[in-house]
C-alpha positions as CSV (number, residue, x, y, z in Angstrom):
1,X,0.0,0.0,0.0
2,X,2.9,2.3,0.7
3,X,4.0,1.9,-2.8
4,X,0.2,2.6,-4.1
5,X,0.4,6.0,-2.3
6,X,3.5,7.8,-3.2
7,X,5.0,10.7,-1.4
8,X,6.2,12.3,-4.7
9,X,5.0,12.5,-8.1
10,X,7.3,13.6,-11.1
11,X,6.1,15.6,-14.4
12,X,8.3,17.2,-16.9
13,X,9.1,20.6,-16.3
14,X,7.4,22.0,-19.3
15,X,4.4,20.6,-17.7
16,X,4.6,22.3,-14.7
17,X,2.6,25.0,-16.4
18,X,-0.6,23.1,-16.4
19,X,-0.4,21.7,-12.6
20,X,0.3,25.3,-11.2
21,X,-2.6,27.1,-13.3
22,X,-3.3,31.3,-14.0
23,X,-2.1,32.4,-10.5
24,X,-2.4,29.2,-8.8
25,X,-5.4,28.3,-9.5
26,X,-5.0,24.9,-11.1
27,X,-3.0,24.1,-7.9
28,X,-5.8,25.2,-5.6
29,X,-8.3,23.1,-7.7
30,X,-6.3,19.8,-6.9
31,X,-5.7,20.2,-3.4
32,X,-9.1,21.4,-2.9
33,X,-10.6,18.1,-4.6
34,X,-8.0,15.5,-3.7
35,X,-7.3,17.1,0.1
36,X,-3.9,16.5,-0.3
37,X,-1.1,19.4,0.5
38,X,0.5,19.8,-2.9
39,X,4.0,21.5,-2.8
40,X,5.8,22.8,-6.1
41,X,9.8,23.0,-5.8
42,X,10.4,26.5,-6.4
43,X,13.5,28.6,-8.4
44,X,12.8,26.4,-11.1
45,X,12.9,28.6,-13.5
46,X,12.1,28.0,-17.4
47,X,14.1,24.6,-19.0
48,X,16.4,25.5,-21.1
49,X,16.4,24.8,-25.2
50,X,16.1,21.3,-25.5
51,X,16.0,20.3,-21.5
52,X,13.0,19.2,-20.3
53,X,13.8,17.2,-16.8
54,X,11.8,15.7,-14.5
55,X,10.6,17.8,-11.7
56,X,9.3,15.3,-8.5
57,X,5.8,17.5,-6.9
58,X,6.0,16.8,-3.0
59,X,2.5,14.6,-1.8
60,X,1.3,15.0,2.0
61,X,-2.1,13.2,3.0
62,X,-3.5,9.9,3.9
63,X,-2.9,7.1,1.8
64,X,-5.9,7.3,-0.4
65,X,-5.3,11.6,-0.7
66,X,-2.0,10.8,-2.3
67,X,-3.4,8.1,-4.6
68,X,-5.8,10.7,-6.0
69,X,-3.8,13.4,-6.1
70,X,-0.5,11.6,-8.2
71,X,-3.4,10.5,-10.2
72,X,-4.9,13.5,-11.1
73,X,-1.6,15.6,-11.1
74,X,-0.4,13.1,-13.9
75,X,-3.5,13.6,-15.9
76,X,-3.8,17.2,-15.8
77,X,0.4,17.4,-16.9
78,X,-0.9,15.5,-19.8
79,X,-3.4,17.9,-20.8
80,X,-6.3,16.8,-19.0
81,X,-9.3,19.1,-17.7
82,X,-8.8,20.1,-13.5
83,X,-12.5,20.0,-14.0
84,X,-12.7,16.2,-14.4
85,X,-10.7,16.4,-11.1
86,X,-13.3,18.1,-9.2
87,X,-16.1,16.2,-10.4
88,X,-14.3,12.9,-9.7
89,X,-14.1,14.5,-5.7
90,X,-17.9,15.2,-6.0
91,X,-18.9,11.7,-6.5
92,X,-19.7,12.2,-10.8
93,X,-19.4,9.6,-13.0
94,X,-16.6,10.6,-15.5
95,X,-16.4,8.5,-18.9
96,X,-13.6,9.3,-21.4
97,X,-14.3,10.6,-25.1
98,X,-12.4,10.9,-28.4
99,X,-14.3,12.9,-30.1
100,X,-11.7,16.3,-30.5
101,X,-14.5,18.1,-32.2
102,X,-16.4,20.8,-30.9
103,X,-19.5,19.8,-33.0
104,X,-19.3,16.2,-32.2
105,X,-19.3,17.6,-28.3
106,X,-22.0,20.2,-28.3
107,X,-24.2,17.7,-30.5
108,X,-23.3,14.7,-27.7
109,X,-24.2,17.6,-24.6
110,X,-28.0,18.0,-26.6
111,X,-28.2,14.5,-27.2
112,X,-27.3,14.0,-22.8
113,X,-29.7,16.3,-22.2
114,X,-33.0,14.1,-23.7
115,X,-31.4,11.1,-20.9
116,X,-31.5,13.2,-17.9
117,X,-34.6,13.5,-16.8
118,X,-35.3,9.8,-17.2
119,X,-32.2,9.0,-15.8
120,X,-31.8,11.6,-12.9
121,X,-28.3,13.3,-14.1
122,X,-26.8,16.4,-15.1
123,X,-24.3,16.4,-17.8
124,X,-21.1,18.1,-18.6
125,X,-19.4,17.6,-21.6
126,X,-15.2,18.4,-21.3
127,X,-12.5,18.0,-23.8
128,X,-11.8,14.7,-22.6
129,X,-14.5,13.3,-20.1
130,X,-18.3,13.3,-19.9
131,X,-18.9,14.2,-16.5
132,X,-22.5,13.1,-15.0
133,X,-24.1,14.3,-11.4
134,X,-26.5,12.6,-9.6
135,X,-29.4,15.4,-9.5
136,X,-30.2,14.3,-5.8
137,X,-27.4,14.4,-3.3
138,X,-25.0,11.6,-3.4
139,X,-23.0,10.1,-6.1
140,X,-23.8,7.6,-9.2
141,X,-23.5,4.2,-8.5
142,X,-24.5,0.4,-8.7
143,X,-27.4,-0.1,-11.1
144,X,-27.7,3.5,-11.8
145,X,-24.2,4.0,-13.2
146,X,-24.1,1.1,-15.6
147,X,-27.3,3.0,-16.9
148,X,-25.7,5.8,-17.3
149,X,-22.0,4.6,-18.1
150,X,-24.2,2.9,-21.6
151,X,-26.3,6.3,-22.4
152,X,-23.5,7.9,-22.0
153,X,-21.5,5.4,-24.6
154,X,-24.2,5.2,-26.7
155,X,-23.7,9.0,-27.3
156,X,-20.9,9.3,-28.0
157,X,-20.8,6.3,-30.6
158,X,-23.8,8.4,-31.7
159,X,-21.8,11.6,-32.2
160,X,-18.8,9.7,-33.9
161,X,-21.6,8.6,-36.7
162,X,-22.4,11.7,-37.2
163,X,-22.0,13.2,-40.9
164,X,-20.8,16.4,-42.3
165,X,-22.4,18.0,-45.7
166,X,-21.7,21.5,-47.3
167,X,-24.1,23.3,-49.6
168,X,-22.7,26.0,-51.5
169,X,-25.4,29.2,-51.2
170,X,-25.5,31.9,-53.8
171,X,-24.9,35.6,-52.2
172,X,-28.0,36.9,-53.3
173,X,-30.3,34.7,-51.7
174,X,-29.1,35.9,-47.9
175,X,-27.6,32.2,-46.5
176,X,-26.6,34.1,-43.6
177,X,-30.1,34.6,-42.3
178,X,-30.4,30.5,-42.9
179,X,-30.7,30.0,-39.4
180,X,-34.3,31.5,-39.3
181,X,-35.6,29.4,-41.9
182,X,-38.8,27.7,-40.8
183,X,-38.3,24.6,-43.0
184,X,-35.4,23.8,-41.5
185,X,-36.3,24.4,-37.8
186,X,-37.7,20.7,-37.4
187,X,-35.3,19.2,-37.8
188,X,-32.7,21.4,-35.5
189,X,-35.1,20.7,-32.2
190,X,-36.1,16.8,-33.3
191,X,-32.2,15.7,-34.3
192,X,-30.2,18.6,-33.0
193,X,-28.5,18.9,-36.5
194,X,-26.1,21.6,-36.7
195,X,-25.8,24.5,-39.1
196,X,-22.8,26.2,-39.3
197,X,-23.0,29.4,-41.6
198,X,-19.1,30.8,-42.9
199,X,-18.2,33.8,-44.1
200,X,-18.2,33.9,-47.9
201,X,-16.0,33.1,-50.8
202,X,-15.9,33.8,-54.5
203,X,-19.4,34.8,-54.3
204,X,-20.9,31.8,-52.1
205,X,-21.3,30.6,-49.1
206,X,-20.3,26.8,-48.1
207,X,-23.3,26.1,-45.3
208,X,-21.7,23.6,-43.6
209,X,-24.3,20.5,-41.7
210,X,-23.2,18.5,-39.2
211,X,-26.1,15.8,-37.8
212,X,-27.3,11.9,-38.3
213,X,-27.3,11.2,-41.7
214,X,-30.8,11.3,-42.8
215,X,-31.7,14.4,-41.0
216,X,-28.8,16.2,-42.3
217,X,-29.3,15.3,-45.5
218,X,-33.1,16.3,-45.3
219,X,-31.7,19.5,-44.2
220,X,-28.7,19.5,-47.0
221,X,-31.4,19.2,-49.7
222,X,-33.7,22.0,-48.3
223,X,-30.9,24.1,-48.2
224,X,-30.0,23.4,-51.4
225,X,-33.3,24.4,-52.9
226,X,-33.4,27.6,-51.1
227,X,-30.2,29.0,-51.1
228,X,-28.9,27.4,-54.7
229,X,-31.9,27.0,-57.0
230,X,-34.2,30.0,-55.5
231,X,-37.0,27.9,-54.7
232,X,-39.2,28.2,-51.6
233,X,-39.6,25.6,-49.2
234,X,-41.7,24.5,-46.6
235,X,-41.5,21.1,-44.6
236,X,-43.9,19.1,-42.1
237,X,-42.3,16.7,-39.6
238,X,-43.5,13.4,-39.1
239,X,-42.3,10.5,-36.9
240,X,-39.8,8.1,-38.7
241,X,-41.7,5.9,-41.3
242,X,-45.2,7.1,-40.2
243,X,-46.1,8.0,-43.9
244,X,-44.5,5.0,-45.4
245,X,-46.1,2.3,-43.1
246,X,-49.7,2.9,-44.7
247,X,-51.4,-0.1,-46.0
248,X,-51.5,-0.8,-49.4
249,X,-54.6,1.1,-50.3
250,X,-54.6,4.1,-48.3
251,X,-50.6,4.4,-50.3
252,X,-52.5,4.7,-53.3
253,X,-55.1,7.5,-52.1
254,X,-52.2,9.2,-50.2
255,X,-50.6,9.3,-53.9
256,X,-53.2,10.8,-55.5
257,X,-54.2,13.0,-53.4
258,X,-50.5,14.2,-53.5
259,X,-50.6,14.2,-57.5
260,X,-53.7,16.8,-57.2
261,X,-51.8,19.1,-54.8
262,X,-48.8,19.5,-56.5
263,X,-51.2,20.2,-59.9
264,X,-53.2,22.7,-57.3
265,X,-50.7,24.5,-56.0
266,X,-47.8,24.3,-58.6
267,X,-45.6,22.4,-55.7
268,X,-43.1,19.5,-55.5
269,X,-44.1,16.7,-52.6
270,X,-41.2,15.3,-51.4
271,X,-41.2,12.7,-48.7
272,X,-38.4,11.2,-46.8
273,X,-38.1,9.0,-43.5
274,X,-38.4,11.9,-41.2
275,X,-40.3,14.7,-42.7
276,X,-42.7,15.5,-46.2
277,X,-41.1,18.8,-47.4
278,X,-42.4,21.1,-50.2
279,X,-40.7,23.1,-52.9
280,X,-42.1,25.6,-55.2
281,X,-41.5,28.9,-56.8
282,X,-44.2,30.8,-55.1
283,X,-44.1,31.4,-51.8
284,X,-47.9,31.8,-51.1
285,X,-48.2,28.5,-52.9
286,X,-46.5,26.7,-51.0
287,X,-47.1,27.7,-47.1
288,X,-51.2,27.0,-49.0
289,X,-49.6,23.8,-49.8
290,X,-48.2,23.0,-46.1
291,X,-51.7,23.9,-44.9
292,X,-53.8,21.7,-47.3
293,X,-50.9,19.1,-46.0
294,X,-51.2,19.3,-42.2
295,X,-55.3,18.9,-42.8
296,X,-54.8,15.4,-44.6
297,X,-52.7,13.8,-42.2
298,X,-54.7,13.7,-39.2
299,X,-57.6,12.3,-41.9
300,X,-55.7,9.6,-43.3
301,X,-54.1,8.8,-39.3
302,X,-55.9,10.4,-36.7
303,X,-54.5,8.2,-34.0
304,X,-50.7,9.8,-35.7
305,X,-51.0,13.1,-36.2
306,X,-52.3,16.1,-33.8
307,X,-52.0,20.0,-34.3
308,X,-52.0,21.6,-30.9
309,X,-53.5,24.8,-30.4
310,X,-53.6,28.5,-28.0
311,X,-49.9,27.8,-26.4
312,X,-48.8,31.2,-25.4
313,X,-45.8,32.3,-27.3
314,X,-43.7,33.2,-24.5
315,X,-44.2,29.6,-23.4
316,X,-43.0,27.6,-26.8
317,X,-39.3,28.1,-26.0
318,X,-40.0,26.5,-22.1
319,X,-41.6,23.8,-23.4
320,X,-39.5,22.8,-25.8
321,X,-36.6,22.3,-23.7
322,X,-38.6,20.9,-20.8
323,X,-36.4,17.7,-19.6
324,X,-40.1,15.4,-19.8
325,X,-40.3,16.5,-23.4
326,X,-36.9,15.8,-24.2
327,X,-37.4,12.3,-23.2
328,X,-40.4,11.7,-25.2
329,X,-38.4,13.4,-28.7
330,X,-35.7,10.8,-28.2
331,X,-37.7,7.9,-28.5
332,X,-38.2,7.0,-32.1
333,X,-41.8,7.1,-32.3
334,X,-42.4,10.7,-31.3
335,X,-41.9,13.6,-33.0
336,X,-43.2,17.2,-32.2
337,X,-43.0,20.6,-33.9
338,X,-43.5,23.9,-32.7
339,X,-44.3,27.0,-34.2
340,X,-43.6,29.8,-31.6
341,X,-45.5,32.6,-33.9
342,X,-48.7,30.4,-34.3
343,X,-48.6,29.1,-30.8
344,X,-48.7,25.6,-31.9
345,X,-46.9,22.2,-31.5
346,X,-47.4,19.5,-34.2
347,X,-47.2,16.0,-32.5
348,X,-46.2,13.0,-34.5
349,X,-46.3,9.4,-33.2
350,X,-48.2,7.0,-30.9
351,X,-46.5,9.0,-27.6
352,X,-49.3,11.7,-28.5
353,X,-51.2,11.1,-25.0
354,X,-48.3,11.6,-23.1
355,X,-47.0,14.8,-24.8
356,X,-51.0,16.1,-24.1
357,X,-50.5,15.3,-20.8
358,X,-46.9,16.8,-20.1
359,X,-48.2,20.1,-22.1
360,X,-51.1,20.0,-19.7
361,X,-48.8,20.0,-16.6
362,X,-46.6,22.5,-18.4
363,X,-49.8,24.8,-18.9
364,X,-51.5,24.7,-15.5
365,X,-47.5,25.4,-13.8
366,X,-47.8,28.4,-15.9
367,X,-50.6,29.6,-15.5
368,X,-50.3,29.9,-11.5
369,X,-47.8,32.1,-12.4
370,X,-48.5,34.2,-15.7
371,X,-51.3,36.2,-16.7
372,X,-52.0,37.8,-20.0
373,X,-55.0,39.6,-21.7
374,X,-54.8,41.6,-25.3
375,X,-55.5,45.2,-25.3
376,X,-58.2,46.9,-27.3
377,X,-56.2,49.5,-29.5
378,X,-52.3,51.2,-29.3
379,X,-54.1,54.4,-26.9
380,X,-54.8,51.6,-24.3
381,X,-51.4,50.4,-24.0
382,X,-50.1,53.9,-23.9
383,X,-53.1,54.5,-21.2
384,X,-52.1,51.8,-18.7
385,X,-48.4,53.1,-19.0
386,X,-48.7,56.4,-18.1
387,X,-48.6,60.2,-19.3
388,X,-47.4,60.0,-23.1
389,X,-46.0,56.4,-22.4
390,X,-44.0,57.5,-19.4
391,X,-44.5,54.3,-17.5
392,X,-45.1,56.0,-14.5
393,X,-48.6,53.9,-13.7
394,X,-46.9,50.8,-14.6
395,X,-43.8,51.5,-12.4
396,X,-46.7,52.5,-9.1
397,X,-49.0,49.3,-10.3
398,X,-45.6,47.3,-10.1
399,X,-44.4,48.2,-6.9
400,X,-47.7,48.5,-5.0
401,X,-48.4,44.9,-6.0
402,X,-44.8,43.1,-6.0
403,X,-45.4,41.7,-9.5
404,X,-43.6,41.6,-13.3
405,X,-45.6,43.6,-15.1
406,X,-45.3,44.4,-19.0
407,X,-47.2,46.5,-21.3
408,X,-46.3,46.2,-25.1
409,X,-48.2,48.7,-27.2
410,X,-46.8,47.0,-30.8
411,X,-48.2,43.8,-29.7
412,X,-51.5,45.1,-27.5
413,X,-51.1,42.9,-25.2
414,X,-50.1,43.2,-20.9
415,X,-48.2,40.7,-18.9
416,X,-48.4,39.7,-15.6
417,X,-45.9,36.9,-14.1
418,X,-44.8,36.0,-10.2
419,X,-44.2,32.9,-8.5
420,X,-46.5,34.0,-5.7
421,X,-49.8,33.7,-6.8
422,X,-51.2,36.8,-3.9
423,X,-48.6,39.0,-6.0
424,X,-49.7,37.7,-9.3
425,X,-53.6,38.3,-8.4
426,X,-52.7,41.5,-7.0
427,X,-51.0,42.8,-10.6
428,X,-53.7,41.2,-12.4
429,X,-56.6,43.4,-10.3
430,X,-53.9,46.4,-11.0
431,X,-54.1,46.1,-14.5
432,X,-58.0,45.4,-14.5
433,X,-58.7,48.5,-12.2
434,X,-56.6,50.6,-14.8
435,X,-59.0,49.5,-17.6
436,X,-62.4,49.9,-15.8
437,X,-61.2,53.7,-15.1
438,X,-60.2,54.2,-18.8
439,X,-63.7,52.5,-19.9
440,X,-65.6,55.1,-17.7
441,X,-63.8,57.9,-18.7
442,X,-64.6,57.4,-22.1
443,X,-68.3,57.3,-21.1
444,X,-68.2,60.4,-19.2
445,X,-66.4,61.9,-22.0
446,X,-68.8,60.6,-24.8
447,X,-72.2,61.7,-22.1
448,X,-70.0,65.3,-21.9
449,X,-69.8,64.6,-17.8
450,X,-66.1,65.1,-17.7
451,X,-63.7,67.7,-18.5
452,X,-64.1,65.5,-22.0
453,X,-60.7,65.5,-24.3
454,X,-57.9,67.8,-24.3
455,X,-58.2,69.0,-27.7
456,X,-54.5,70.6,-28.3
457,X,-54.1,74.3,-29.7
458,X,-53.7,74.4,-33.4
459,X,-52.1,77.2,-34.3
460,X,-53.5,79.4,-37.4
461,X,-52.7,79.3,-40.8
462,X,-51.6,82.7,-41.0
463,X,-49.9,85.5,-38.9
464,X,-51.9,88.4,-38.7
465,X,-49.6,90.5,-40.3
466,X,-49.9,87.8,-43.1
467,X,-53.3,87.8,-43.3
468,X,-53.3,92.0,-44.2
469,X,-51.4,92.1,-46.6
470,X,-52.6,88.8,-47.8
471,X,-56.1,90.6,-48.3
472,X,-54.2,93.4,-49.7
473,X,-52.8,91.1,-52.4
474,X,-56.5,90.2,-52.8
475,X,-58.1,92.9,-53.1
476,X,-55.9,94.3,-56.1
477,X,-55.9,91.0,-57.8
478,X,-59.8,91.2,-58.3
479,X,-59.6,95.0,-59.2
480,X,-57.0,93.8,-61.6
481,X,-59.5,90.8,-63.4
482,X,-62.6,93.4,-63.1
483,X,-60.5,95.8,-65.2
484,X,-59.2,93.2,-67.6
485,X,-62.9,92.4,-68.4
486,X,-64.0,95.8,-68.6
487,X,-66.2,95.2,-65.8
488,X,-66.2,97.8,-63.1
489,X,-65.9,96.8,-59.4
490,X,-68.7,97.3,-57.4
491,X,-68.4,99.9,-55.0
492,X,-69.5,97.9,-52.3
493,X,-66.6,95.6,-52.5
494,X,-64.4,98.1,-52.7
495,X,-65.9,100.2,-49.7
496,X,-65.7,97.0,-48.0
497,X,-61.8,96.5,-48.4
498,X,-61.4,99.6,-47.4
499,X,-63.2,99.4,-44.4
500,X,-60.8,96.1,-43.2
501,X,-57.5,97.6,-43.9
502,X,-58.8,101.0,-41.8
503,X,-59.3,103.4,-44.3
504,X,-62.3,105.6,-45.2
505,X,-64.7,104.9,-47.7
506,X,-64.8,105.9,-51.4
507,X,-68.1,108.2,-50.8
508,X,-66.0,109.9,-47.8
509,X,-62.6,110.1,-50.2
510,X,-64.9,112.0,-52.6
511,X,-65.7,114.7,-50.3
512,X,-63.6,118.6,-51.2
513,X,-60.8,119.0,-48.4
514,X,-61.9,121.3,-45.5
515,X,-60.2,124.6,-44.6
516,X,-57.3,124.6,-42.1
517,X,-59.1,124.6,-39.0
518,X,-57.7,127.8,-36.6
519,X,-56.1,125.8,-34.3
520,X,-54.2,124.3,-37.3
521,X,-53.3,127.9,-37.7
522,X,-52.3,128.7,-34.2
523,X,-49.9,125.3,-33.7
524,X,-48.1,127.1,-36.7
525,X,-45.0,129.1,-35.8
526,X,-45.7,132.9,-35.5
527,X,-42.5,133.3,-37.7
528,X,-43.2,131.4,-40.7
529,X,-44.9,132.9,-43.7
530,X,-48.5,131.2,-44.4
531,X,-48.8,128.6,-47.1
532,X,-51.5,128.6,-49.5
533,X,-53.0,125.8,-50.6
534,X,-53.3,124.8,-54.4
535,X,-54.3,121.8,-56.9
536,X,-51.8,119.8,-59.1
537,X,-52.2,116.8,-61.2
538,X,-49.4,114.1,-60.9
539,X,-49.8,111.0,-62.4
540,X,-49.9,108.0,-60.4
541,X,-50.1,104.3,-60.8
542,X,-54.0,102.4,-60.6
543,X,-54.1,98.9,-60.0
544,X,-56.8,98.3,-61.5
545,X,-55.7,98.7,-64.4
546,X,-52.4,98.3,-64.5
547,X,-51.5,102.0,-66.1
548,X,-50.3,105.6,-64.9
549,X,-53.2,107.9,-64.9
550,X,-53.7,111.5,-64.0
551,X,-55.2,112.9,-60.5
552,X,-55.8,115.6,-58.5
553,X,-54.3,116.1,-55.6
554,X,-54.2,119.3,-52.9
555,X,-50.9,120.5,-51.7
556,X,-49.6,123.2,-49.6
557,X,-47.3,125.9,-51.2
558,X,-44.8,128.1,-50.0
559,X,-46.0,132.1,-50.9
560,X,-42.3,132.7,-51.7
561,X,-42.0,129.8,-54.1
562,X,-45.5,129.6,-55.4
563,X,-44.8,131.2,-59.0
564,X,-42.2,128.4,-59.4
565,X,-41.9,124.7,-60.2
566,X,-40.7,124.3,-56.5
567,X,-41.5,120.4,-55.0
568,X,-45.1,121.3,-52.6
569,X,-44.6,120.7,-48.9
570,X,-46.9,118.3,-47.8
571,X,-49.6,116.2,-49.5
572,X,-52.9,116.3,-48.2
573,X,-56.0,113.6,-48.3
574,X,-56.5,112.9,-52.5
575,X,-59.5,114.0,-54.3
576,X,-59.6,111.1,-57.1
């Protein structure tokens, strides 16, 4: 036993990298794990060129400490993962790998994942190891780890099967948005095939697809139709063989009836051991297709086919990854599809009762816990917010009651979620309370009880200043178009004009100019001469038509320059 449990273990020095870790930490890891002090020699230093010696790691602990602690010190020099390490101290079931791919191992951790909740694990997949935890306390062993130990193998044999196929995309058909495409979707949550999407070259781009080989290929040929040949696609799932395993004569309606929807729809019907895909050059021709398509299969095998109905979309992504639901998708005589934007799953297979029932469970959990209701128009959503969409009510509704609350005007709809069903009824009266108080305010509005709208302040069209000379502009265009007629305006219009810009009428204009008034005289200085008053005729412009005529007009003369063709003073009111 002495021999079993050394006091020293010796790695090469250009290993001693790995053992001591970033800071330590590596180090820390092992004796944390194995309980065994772990010292390092230290002044090593780097090996020189060419050197790489031995370097002997000091071991103090009980006999079993230093067993697992030269054991793991050795594997984690060699490359290993200090992870595997700790799991090993943690009572996990650790099972070696070869796969060296990180496809192989991501596809391997999905495929682990549809065991677990049948087998009561949790999974980790490393770069060496698989490492499995017990998801009650206590390790993995007897019975329960030869179960394990052979899903785990059968996995990974699984993952080493697995094929790779490469599509080359055109540019201008948008393969980097591939990973959206509905048709392809099945087949990624049933399989867990893998689409890896490069960046391009020489114009295309190699989709690379990594899954079992009749699933990738379904996806491969999709792909190719899409992305190569600018078709448009659609696909159904169906468990394997479903379609194929119809008797005899039910084969040959199934065939016809195929024959008249491809001649309906201008389609391609294309079945393989997984799905029925379609392909077509018209979009709305196809999804018309798919729908014609799901209505005939639960006809020709009700007992095989079911289209589930009203599953909230927030809820499709939970479900599908529910552990229960994993479990049923691995068996080979289930299959289920979901649509997150119709709120629907597609169940294929005789597992169809159980999936019902799981979905049921599913359902009832959440609703004990979410609450939703849609919302009349975009101003209701923008009501239950707040003033213009501040969010101030929902903030107060969210804290008085303790709940999540959401309120999404785009998709009219309110959300209500906590775990404590008190808090969740509380946000749920919240959010009712706030739509009884906007119903009765629209009745007092509309029975004019209320203050009734805020009708907002439109300013006018025009400036007032804009508006005169707006008129102005008016007024001399129809004096213009009366005198290009030969049609005189009436005087009524024009007193009228007059009148709105301030001035006096024409029957007032008419009128002889009255004498200086004799306190006109006495406001003049006692210096200056008197003026006299005369009549001229200067020729002026008239709008209305457009010429210089002649007038009469009074002005005020200087006695000293009267006799001479002096400028007058001052023009007074105008006679014509």
């Amino acid at each position: 036993m002495a021999e079993e449990a050394p006091d020293t273990v010796e790695v090469p020095a250009s290993t001693l990298g790995f053992v001591i870790g970033p800071n330590g930490s590596t180090i820390k890891r092992l004796i944390q794990s194995t309980k065994c002090q772990i010292e390092v020699p230290r002044g090593l230093g780097r090996p020189a060129d060419g050197e790489d010696k031995p370097v002997a790691i000091t071991l103090q602990g009980t006999p079993a400490q230093r067993r697992a602690a030269a054991q793991a010190i050795k594997d984690v020099s060699a490359g290993g993962d200090v992870e595997d390490q700790q799991a090993r101290a943690d009572g996990a079931l650790v099972v070696g790998h070869s796969l060296e791919n990180r496809d192989r191992e991501a596809w391997t951790q999905w495929r682990m994942t549809c065991w677990e909740h049948e087998l009561g694990i949790k999974t980790e997949i490393g770069r060496r190891n698989v490492r499995c935890f017990s998801a009650k306390r206590g390790g993995i062993t007897g019975e329960a780890a030869k179960k394990v130990r052979a899903a785990i193998e059968e996995c990974i044999k699984a993952a080493e099967e697995l094929v790779e196929l490469e599509v080359e995309a055109l540019l201008e058909t948008d393969p980097q948005d591939a990973n959206w495409d509905q048709a392809i979707h099945p087949l990624v949550d049933q399989y867990g095939v893998l689409l890896r999407i490069p960046l391009p070259e020489d114009g295309v781009v190699k989709l690379r697809i990594i899954g079992p080989e009749e699933p990738a290929r379904d996806m491969a040929l999709l792909l190719e139709s899409r992305y190569a040949k600018k078709n448009f696609t659609a696909s159904i799932l169906q468990a394997p063989g479903q379609v194929q395993g119809m008797s005899e004569g039910m084969a040959e309606d199934w065939s016809g009836d195929m024959r008249n929807l491809e001649q309906e729809y201008s389609v391609k019907v294309k079945e393989s051991h997984n799905m029925i895909w379609l392909v077509g050059e018209n979009a709305e021709g196809v999804q018309n297709a798919r729908r014609t398509l799901a209505e005939m299969l639960p006809f020709y095998m009700p007992q095989g086919f079911q289209l589930r109905e009203s599953i909230p979309q927030d809820c499709v992504n939970e479900f599908k990854m529910d552990p229960c639901i994993r479990g049923l998708i691995r068996q080979p005589d289930c299959a289920i599809q979901w649509d997150r934007t119709q709120g629907t799953a597609w169940i294929c297979g005789s597992k169809r009762e159980a999936v019902n029932n799981r979905l049921d469970e599913l359902m009832k959990k959440w609703e004990t816990s979410h609450w939703e209701q849609e919302l009349e128009d975009y101003g209701v959503a923008m009501w239950l917010l707040g003033p213009k969409g501040s969010g101030d009510w929902l903030h107060r509704m969210q804290s008085e009651s303790g709940a999540k609350m959401k309120v999404c005007p785009n998709a009219l709809k309110v959300w209500v979620e906590s775990p404590d069903p008190a808090k969740l009824e509380a946000g749920k009266q919240a959010m009712l309370q706030g739509l009884e108080r906007l119903q009765k305010k629209k009745a007092d509005d509309e029975a004019g009880i209320g203050p009734g709208p805020k009708v907002k302040e439109v300013l006018s069209g025009q400036p007032p200043h804009m508006q005169a000379m707006m008129e102005k502009l008016a007024m001399l265009e129809a004096m213009r178009d009366a005198a290009r007629v030969g049609r005189p305006t009436p005087k009524k219009l024009y007193d009228e004009l007059l009148k709105a810009r301030g001035l006096k009428p024409l029957d007032e204009l008419d009128k002889p100019a009255e004498e200086p008034t004799e306190a006109r005289e006495r406001s003049r200085s006692r210096d200056r001469p008197a003026r006299s008053v005369v009549r001229r005729e200067v020729m002026e412009f008239n709008p209305a038509t457009g010429e210089m005529e002649a007038s009469t007009v009074e002005v005020e003369v200087d006695p000293a320059t009267a006799g001479s063709d002096a400028a007058p003073m001052a023009v007074d009111t105008p006679t014509a």
